[in-house]
MIGUSE-21939 format. One line per 3 residues: number of its first residue (from 1); their letters; for each residue y, x, z of C-alpha. Coordinates in pm, whole numbers, plus 32768, in hexadecimal, padded with zeros to 4 digits. Each point is the difference from the previous one (the first is absolute). Example, Ala and Ser with C-alpha at 12.3 -4.5 7.8 and 13.67 -1.06 7.14 Angstrom:
% MIGUSE-21939
1 = as = 7E3E,84CE,830C; 8158,8089,7FBE
END
This chain:
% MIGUSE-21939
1 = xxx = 8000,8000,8000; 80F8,8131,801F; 7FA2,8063,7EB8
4 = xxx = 804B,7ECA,7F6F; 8155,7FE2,80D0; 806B,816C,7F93
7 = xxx = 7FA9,7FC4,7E96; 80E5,7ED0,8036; 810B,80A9,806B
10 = xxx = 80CC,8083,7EDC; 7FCE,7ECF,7F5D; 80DD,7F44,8127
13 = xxx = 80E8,80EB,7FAB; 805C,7FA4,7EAE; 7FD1,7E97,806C
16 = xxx = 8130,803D,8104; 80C6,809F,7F0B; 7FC4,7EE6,7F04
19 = xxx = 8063,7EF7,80DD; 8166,8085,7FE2; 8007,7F21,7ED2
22 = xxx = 8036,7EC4,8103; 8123,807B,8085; 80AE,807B,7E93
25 = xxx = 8127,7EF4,7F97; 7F73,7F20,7ED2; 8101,80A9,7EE1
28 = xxx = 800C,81C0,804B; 815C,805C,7F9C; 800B,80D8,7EDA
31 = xxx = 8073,8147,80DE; 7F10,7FC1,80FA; 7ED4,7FBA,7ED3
34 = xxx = 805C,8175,7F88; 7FED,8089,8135; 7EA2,7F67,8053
37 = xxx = 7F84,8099,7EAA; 809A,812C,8057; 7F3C,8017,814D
40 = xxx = 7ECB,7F98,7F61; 800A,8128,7F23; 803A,80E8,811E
43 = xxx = 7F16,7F92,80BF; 7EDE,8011,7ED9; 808D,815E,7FB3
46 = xxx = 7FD4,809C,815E; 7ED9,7F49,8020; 7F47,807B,7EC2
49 = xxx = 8074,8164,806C; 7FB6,8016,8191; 7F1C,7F0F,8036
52 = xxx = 7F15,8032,7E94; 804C,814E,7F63; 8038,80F4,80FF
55 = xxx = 7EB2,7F69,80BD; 7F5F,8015,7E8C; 806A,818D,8002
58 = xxx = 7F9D,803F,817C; 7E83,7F64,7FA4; 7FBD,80FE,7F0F
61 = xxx = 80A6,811D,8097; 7EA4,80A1,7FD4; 8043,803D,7E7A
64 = xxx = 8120,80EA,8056; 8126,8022,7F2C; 7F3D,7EE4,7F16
67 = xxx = 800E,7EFB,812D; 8117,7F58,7F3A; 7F23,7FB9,7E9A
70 = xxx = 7F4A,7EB2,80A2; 8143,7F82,8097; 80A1,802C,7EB2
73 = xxx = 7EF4,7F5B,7F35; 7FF4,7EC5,80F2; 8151,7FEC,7FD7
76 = xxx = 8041,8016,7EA4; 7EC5,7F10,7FDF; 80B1,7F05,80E0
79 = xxx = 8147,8007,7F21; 7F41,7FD9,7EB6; 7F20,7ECA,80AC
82 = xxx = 812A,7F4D,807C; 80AB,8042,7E95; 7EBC,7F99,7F6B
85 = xxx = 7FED,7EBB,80A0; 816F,7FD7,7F95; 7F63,7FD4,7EA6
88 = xxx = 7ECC,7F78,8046; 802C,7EA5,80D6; 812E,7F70,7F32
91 = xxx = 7F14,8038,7EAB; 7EE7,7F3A,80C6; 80CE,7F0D,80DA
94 = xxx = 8107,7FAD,7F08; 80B7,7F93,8147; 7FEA,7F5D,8143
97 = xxx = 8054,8064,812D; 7FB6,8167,7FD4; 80E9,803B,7E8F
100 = xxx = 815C,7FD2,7FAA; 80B0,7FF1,7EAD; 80F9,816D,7FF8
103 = xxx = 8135,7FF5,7F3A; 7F43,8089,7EB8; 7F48,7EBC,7FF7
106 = xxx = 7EB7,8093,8083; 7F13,7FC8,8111; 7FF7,80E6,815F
109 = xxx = 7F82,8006,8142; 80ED,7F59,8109; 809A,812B,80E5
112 = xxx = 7F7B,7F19,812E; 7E8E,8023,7F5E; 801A,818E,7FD0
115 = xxx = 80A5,8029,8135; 7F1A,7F1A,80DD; 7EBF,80D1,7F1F
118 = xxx = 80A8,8184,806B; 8037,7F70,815B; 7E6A,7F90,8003
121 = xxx = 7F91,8137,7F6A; 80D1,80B7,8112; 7F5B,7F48,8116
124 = xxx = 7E86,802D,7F79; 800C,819A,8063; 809F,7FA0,8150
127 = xxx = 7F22,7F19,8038; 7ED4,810F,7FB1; 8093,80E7,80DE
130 = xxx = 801E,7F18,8121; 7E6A,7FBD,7FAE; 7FEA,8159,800A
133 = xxx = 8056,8052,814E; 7F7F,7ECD,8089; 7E8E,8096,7F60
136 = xxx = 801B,811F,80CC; 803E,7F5F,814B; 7EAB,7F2A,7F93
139 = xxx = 7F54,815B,7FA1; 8072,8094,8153; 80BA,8104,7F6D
142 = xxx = 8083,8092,811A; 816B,8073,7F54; 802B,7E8D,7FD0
145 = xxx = 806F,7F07,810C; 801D,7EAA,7FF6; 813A,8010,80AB
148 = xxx = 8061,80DE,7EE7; 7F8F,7EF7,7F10; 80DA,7EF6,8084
151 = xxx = 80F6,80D4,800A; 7FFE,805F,7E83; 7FC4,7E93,7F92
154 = xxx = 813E,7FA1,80F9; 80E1,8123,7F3D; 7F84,7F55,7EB8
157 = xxx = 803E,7EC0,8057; 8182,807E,8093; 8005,80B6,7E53
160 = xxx = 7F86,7E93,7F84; 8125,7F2A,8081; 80F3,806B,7F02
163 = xxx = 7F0C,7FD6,7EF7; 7F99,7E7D,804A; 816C,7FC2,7FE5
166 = xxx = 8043,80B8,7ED2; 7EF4,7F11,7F61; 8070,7EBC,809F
169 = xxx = 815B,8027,7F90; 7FF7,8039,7E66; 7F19,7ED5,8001
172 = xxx = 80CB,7F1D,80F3; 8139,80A6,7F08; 7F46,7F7A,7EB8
175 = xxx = 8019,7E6B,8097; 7EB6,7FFF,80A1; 7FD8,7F53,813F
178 = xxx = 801F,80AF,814A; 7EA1,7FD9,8047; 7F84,8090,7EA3
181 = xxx = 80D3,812D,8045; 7F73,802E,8156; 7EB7,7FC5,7FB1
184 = xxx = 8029,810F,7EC7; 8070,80E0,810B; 7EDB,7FCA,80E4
187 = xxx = 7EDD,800C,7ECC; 8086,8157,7FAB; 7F96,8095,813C
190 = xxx = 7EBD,7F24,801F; 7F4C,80FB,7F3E; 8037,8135,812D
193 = xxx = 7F02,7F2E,80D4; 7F10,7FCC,7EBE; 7FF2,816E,7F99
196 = xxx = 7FF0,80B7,8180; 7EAC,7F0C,8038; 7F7A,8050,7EB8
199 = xxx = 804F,818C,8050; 7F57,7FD2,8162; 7EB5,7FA6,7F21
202 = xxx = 8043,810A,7EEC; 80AC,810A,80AD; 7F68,8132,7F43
205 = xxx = 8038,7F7A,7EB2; 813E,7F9A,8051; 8096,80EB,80BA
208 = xxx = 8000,8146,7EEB; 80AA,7ED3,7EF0; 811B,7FF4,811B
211 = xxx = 812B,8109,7F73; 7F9C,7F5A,7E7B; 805F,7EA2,80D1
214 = xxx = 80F8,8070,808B; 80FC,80A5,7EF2; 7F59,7EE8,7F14
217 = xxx = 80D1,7F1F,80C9; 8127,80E3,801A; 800C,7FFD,7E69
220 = xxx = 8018,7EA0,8019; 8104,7FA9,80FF; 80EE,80FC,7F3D
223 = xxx = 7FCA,7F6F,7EDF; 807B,7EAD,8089; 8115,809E,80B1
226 = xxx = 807E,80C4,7EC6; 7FDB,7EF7,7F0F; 8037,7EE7,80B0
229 = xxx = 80D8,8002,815C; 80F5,8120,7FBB; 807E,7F9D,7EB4
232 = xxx = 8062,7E8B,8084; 8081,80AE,813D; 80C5,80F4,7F6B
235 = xxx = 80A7,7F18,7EC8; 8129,7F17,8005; 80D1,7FB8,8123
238 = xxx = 7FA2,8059,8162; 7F2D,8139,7F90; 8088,8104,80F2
241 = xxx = 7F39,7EC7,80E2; 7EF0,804A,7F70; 8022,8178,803F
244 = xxx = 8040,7FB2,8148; 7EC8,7F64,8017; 7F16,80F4,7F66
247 = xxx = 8083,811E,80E5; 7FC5,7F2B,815C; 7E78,7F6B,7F74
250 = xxx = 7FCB,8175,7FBA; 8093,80AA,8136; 7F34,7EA4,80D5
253 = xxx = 7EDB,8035,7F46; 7FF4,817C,805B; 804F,7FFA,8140
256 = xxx = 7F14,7EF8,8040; 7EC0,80E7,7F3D; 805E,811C,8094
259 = xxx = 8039,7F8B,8160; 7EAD,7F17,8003; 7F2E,8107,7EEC
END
């Protein structure tokens, strides 16, 4: 039952920070919309860089000065995926939900789709590496405490707040209900439970896959936050907001990785 309840933990996390949709006004003003974009994108960047590539680098410190190749391979596989399904679901979907029409007249993925997909990708690893400690408590590995499990799923959860809300909010901003934008929030960190249980049951083939995860994830938060937040932060009226914005989610998000790490 602690197992279950530590596994659970980062996902209540993201849940918390999602439920900051409830107490957003109905209409975000246009300076405070750029701002939240611009946060968004600094937290994702910190994220993908303390929190996904630096771990990916540390994991293989055992190739040497060639520790960085599998980072950079995840990551440039997690741009190219993200890009990929940029062209792939509006060609298959047509639209819905996931597509909208750009100003060339042709289909795309919505930014709340890609950015609710890199923030689900970027909770899979952390959700692995929660498992992964909580499989060495169960192994009675003796340089793992569950004490020391709780206390890395607790840091996690403190990294997922800002995440949940940066989810909620682009879908509550697109004119869905406040509940569909929490509850988007909350599914993007229901996978962190999923994926520690299923590494409990397959830590050894999981665990070497880990730094690939990891930077895979990294490549695909970016990707969002380059082609998707920073532009609409940074253009029209109210950019310098956005600026703003992107230096605070980054300096949060740091602080908050480095301090809980």
């Amino acid at each position: 039952m602690k197992i279950v309840l530590g596994l659970l933990i980062p996902m209540i996390g993201t849940t918390l920070g999602a439920a900051g949709v409830f107490f957003m006004r109905e209409q975000l003003r246009p300076e405070l919309q750029k701002f939240l974009l611009g946060f968004a994108a600094g937290v994702m960047t910190a994220a993908s860089v303390w929190s996904l590539l630096i771990p990916a680098i540390e994991m293989e410190s055992k190739l040497g000065r060639w520790s960085f190749v599998p980072a950079a391979l995840g990551f440039f596989c997690g741009t190219a995926f993200l890009t990929a399904m940029d062209l792939v679901i509006p060609r298959f979907l047509g639209g819905g939900d996931l597509c909208e029409q750009s100003a060339d007249g042709k289909n795309r993925m919505k930014k709340t789709a890609k950015l609710v997909m890199a923030v689900t990708l970027h909770n899979i690893p952390e959700g692995l590496s929660s498992g992964a400690v909580f499989a060495g408590v169960l192994s009675g590995n003796t340089g793992v405490t569950l004490a020391g499990a709780f206390g890395l799923a607790a840091g996690i959860a403190v990294q997922n707040a800002p995440e949940g809300l940066i989810v909620a909010l682009p879908v509550r901003k697109e004119g869905a209900g406040t509940w569909k934008a929490f509850f988007c929030g909350t599914l993007s960190g229901i996978v962190e439970p999923i994926a520690g249980g299923i590494t409990i049951f397959l830590a050894a083939f999981i665990n070497p896959l880990l730094p690939w995860l990891l930077a895979f994830a990294a490549g695909a938060m970016i990707n969002v936050a380059v082609e998707e937040l920073i532009p609409e932060a940074a253009q029209g009226e109210g950019g310098k907001l956005g600026s703003a914005g992107f230096v605070i989610g980054f300096l949060l998000m740091m602080i908050l990785d480095v301090a809980l790490g």
